[in-house]
N, C-alpha and C positions, 0 to 999 in steps of 0.2 A: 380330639386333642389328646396330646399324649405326652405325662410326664417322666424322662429316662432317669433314674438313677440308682442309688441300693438305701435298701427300708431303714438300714438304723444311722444312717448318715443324716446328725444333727440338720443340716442347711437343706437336705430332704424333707426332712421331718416339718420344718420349718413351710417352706412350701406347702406341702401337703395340707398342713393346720391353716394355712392361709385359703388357698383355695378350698376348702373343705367348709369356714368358716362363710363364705361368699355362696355356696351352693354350687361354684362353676363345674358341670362334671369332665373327669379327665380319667386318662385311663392310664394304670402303672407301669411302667415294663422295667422289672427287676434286672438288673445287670449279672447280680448271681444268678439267677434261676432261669435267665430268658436269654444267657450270652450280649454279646455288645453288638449291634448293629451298624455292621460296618458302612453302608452303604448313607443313612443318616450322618453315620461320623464324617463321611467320603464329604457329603456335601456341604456339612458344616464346616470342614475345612477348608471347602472352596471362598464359603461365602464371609468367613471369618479367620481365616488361617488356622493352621494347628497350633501354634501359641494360647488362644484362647479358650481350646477345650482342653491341653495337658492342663492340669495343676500343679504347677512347680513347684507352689509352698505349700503341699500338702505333705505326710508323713511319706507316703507312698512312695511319691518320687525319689525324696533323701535314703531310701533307705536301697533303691536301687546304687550298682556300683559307677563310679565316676564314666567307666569304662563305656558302662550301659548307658549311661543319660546321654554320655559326647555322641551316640549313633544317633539320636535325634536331630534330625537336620533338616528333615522337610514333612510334608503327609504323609507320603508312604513308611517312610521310618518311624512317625507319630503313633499310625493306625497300629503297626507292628505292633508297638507297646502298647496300644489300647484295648488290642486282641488279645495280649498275653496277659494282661493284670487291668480289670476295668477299674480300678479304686483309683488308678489314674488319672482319668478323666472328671473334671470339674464338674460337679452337681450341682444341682440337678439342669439338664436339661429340659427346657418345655417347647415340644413343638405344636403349636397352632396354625393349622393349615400353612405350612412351609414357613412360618412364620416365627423366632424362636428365640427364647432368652435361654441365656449360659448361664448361672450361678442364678442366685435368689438374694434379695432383695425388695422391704414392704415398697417402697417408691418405683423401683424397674416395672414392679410386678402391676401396681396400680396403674403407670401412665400405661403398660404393655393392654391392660384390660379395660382402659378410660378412666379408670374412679376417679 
């Protein structure tokens, strides 16, 4: 299992403390330090569109220019941005065996594990 995001991201952190508290082990992959995995984004965009891994109401997004956000218009354009600035992308992701929650949440995160 494999949790994507970056260490001091609150709703990270969050996750982490969650699973950490349950013993489930996972393994981290740093967005700063380990680049963005395009090919995971590739498919989470298939299987969920790119709408639901940008984060539009995050800091990151707003502070791109009007200019910049109007080129987002489908995956390829998405990834673009997700390759150039990963703070873009909604945290954390978890994938389990191809299997995967976008953002964090104690109730997503319980039914996703059975509790």
């Amino acid at each position: 299992m494999k949790l994507y995001g970056i260490p001091n991201c609150s709703t990270v952190k969050k996750a982490r403390a969650w699973l950490d508290e349950r013993e489930i082990p996972y393994e981290f992959h740093d967005y700063k330090k380990q680049g963005v995995p395009l090919d995971t984004l590739r498919e989470l965009c298939d299987l969920l569109g790119w709408e639901a891994i940008i984060n539009r109401n995050g800091p990151t997004w707003r502070k791109f220019p009007e200019a910049r956000r109007a080129q987002v218009r489908d995956c390829a354009s998405a990834l673009s941005l997700m390759e150039e600035n990963a703070s873009v992308i909604r945290r954390p992701i978890l994938d389990r065996d191809g299997q995967y929650q976008v953002g964090f949440s104690e109730d997503n995160y319980a039914a996703f594990f059975g509790e």
